[in-house]
C-alpha positions in Angstrom: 0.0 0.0 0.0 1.3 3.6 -0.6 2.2 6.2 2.3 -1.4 7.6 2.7 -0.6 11.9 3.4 0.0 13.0 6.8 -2.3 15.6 6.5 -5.8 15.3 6.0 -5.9 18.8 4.1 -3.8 17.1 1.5 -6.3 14.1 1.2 -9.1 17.1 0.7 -7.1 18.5 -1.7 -5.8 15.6 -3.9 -9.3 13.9 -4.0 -10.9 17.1 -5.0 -8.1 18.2 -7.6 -9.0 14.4 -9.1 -12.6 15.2 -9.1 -12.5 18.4 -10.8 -10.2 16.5 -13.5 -11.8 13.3 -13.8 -15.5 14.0 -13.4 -15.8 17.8 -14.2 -17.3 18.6 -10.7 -18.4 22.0 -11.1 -16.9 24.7 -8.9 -19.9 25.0 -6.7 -19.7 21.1 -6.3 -16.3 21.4 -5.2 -16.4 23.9 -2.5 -19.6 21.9 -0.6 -17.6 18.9 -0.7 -14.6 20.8 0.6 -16.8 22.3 3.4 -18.0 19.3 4.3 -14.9 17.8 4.9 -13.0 20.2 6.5 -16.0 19.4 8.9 -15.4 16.0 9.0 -11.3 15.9 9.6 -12.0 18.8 12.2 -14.0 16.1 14.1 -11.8 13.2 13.3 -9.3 15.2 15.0 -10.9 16.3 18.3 -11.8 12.8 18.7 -7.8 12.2 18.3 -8.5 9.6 15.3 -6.7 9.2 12.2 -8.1 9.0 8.7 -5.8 6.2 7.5 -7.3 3.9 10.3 -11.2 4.9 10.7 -13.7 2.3 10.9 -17.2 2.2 10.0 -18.2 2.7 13.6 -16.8 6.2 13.4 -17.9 7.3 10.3 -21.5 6.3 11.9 -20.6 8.2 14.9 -19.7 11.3 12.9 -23.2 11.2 11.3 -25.0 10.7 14.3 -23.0 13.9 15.5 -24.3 16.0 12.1 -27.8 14.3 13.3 -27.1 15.9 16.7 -26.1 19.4 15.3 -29.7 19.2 13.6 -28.6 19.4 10.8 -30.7 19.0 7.3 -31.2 15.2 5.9 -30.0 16.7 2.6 -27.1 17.9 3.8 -26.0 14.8 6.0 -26.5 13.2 2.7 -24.4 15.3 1.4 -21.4 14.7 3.7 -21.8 11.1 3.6 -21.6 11.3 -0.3 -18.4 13.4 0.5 -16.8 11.0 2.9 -17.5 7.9 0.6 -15.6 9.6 -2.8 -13.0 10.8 -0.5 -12.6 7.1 0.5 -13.0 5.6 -2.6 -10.1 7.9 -4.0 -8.2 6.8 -1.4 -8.7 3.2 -1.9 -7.8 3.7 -5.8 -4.9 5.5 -4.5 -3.8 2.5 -2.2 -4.0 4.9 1.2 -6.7 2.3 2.1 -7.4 -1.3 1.7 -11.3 -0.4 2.3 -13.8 2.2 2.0 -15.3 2.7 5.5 -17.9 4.7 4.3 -19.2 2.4 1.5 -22.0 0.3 3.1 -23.3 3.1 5.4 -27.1 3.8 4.4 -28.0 7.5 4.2 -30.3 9.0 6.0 -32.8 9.2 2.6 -33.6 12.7 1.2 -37.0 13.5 1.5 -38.9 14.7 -1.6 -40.2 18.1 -0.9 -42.8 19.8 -3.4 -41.1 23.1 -5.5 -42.0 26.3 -4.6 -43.1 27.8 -7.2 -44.8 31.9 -8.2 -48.1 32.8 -10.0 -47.7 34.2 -13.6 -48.9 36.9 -12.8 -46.3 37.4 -9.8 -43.7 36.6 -12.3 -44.9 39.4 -14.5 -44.6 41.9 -11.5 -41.6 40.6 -10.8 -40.5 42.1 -14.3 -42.2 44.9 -14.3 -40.3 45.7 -11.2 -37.0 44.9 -12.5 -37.6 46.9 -15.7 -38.3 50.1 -13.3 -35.9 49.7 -10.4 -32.2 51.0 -10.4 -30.8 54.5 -9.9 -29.6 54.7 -13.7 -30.5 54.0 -17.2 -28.3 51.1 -17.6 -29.2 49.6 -14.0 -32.3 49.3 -15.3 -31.1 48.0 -18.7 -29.6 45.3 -17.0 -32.1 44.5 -14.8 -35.2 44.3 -17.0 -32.3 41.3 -18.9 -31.3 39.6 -15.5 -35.1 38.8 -15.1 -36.2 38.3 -17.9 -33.5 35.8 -18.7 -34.1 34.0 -15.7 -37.6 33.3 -16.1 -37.6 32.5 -19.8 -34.3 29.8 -19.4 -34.9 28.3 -16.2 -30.7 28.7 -16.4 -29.6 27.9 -12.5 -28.1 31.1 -11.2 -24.4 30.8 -11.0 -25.4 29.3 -15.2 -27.0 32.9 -16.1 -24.2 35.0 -14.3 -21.3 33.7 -16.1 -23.0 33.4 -19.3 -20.8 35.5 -21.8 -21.5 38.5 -24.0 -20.9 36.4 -26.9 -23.8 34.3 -26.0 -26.1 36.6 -27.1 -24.5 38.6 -29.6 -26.5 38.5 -33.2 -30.0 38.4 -31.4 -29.8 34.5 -31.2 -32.8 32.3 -31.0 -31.5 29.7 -29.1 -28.0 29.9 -26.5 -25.6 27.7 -25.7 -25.4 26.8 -21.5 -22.8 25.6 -20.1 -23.9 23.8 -16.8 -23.1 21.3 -14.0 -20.1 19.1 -14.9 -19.3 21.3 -17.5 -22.3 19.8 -19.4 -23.4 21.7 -22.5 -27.4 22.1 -23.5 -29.4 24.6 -26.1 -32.3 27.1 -24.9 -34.2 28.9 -26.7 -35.1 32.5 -25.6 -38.2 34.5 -25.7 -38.7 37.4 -27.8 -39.0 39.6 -24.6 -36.0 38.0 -23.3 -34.1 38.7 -26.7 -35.5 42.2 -26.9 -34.1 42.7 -23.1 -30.4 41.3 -23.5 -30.6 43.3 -27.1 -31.5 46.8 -25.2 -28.8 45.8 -21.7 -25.6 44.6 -24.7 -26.3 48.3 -26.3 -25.6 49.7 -23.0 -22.4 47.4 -22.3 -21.5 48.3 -25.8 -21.7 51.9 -25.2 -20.1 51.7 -21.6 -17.1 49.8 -23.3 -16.5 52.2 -25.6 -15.9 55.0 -22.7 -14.0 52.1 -21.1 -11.4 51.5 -24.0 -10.6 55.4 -24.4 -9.5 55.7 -20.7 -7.9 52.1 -21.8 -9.1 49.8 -19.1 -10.2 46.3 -19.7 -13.5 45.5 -20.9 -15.7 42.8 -19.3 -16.5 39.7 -21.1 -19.6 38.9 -19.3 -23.2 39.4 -19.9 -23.3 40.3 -16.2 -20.3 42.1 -15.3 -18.6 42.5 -11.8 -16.2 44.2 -9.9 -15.0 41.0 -8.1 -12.3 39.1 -9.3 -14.7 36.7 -11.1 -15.7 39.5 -13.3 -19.3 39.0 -13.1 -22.1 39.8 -11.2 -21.8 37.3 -7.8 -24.9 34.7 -7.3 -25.1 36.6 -3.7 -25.9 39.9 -5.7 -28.3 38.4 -8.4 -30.1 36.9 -5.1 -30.1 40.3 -3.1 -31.5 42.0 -6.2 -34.3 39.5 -6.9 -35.0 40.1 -3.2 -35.6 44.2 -3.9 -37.4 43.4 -6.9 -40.1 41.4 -5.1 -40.3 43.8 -2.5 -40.7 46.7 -5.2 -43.5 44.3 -7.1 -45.4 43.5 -3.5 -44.1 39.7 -3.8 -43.5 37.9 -0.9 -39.1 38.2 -0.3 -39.3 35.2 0.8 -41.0 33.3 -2.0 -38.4 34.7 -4.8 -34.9 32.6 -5.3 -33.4 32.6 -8.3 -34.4 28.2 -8.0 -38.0 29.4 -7.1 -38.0 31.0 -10.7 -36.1 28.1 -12.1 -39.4 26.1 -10.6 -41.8 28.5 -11.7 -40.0 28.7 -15.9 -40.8 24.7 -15.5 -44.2 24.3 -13.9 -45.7 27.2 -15.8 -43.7 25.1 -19.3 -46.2 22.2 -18.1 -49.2 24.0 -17.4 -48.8 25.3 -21.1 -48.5 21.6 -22.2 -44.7 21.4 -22.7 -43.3 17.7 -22.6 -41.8 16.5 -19.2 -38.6 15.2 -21.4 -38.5 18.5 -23.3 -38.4 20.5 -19.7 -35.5 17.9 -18.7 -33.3 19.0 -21.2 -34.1 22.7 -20.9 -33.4 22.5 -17.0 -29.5 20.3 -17.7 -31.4 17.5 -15.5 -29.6 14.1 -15.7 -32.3 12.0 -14.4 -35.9 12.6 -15.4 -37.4 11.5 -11.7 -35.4 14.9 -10.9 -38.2 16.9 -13.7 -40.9 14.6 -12.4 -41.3 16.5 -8.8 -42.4 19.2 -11.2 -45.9 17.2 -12.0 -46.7 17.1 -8.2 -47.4 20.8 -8.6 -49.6 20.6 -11.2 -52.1 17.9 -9.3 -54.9 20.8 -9.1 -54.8 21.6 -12.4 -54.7 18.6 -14.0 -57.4 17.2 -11.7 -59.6 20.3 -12.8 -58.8 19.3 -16.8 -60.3 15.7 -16.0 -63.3 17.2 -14.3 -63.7 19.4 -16.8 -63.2 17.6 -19.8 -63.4 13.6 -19.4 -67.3 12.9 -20.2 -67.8 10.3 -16.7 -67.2 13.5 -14.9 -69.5 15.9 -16.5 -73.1 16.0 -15.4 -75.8 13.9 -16.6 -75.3 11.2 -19.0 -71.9 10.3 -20.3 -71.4 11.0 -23.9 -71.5 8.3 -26.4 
C-alpha cells in the first residue's frame, strides 16, 4: 500500500483536484464537498483519530454527530456522499485497503414539493425589475437579469457567467454551459431577446468609454467588480429580493431556484413535454423533472373534471 498523506488537508485537496479532473465537478460542487470535509477531519481530530485507520463505527458516529447538530437530511447526505468519494479515492490510490464509508445507508432525502410563483407574480416581478435601479443602464440590466431568468430556467451561477458572446447576433436559441461542465441549447423568448438586445447596447456603449481611458472590458453578460468578473450569485439573489419587495411579492418566495421552478411548472401547465423540460433545466435524471408534475395535481385534476365525459353531469357522452 502507498504512504497515505500526513495531513488530511492534502487528502481534501488531492481527491478534490482528481474530481475536478476526472469527473468535471463544477466549482460550486467542489467547495460543498470541501466544506464538508473540512467538517469532518476537524471532528476526526478532536476525537484524536486518524483518517488512514477509521472504521465504519466512526464514520456512523460522525453522522449521528451531524444528526445531533440538527442538521438538514440533505445535507448529511451530502457529507456522507463526500466522505465515501473521498474514501474511494483513497482506496484507488492504495492509502486504504477499504472504504469505510461504503455500506453506510443514508439517511434518505425527502422529496419536498417546489416552490413555485403565480404568472402573474412573475410578470410583477419584471415589471419591477424593468423600473428599479438609480440609472439608465441599471435598469437595462435588470429588465435582462429577469427576464433571462424566467424564460431559461438557467440555474443562477449558469445565467451569471454566461458571456456576451452568448447573445451577440440576437440569437434564438444559446448555448449553456452547466453542472459538470455539461453543454445544452435554450431557446429565448422574444422579450427576453429584446431585453439582452436593449442591456448589450448599454455594455457596448459603456465599453467604448472604457477603451478610451484604456481599461479592460468585461466579457460577461453580467459584469462584476469582483475578481470573477461577473455579477456574484449573492448579488443576483439580493436583487431579486428588492425586486419582489418593489413588485409587492412575498421576499421570501423569490430565489433565483424558485423561478427556475416557476419557468418549468408554468412550461407544463402550457403543455410542454416532461422530457422537453428535462433538457431545458440540464437534468440528468428525469425523476429529478418529475417532482415538477406534483405541482400541477390541481390543475390537471380540474382538466379531468372538466373535460373527461364520466365527470360531467348527466349522462356520459356516447
Amino acid at each position: 500500500m502507498a504512504a497515505a498523506p500526513a495531513s488530511p488537508d492534502r487528502w481534501i485537496s488531492a481527491w478534490l483536484d482528481a474530481l475536478a479532473a476526472e469527473a468535471g465537478a463544477a466549482r460550486n460542487t467542489q467547495l460543498s464537498y470541501g466544506r464538508d470535509l473540512l467538517d469532518f477531519t476537524a471532528w476526526v481530530a478532536r476525537q484524536g483519530l486518524d483518517l488512514a485507520q477509521l472504521t465504519r463505527a466512526d464514520v456512523e458516529s460522525y453522522l449521528v454527530f451531524c444528526d445531533a447538530q440538527g442538521l438538514s437530511t440533505a445535507t448529511r447526505a451530502r457529507r456522507l456522499s463526500a466522505i465515501r468519494g473521498l474514501y474511494r479515492f483513497a482506496f484507488d490510490e492504495g492509502w486504504r485497503a477499504d472504504n469505510p464509508a461504503l455500506r453506510i445507508g443514508g439517511p434518505g432525502r425527502q422529496q419536498s414539493l417546489p416552490k413555485t410563483l403565480s404568472q402573474d407574480e412573475v410578470t410583477r416581478l419584471i415589471d419591477a425589475a424593468r423600473a428599479h435601479g438609480r440609472t439608465d443602464s441599471d435598469r437595462l440590466r435588470n429588465a435582462a437579469l429577469m427576464e433571462l431568468i424566467y424564460a431559461t430556467g438557467l440555474r443562477v451561477t449558469e445565467l451569471v457567467t454566461l458571456p456576451q458572446a452568448a447573445l451577440r447576433g440576437d440569437p434564438r436559441m444559446i448555448l449553456v454551459r452547466g453542472k459538470g461542465d455539461k453543454e445544452r441549447m435554450v431557446p429565448l423568448s422574444a422579450p427576453a431577446r429584446a431585453a439582452a438586445a436593449a442591456w448589450l447596447a448599454a455594455l457596448d456603449a459603456e465599453a467604448e468609454a472604457l477603451r478610451k481611458a484604456g481599461k479592460p472590458v468585461p466579457k460577461h453578460l453580467f459584469p462584476g467588480a469582483g475578481a470573477a468578473g461577473h455579477l456574484t450569485r449573492q448579488n443576483a439573489f439580493a436583487l431579486l429580493k428588492t425586486f419582489a419587495v418593489k413588485a409587492g411579492v412575498s421576499p421570501d418566495k423569490v430565489t433565483p431556484h424558485v423561478l427556475r421552478h416557476a419557468f418549468a411548472t408554468h412550461l407544463l401547465q402550457g403543455g410542454a413535454d416532461l422530457r422537453v423540460i428535462q433538457t431545458l433545466l440540464g437534468h440528468a435524471d428525469l425523476a429529478t423533472t418529475e417532482i415538477y408534475t406534483h405541482v400541477l395535481e390541481d390543475h390537471l385534476r380540474d382538466l379531468v373534471l372538466t373535460h373527461h365525459p364520466l365527470a360531467r353531469k348527466g349522462k356520459p357522452d356516447r
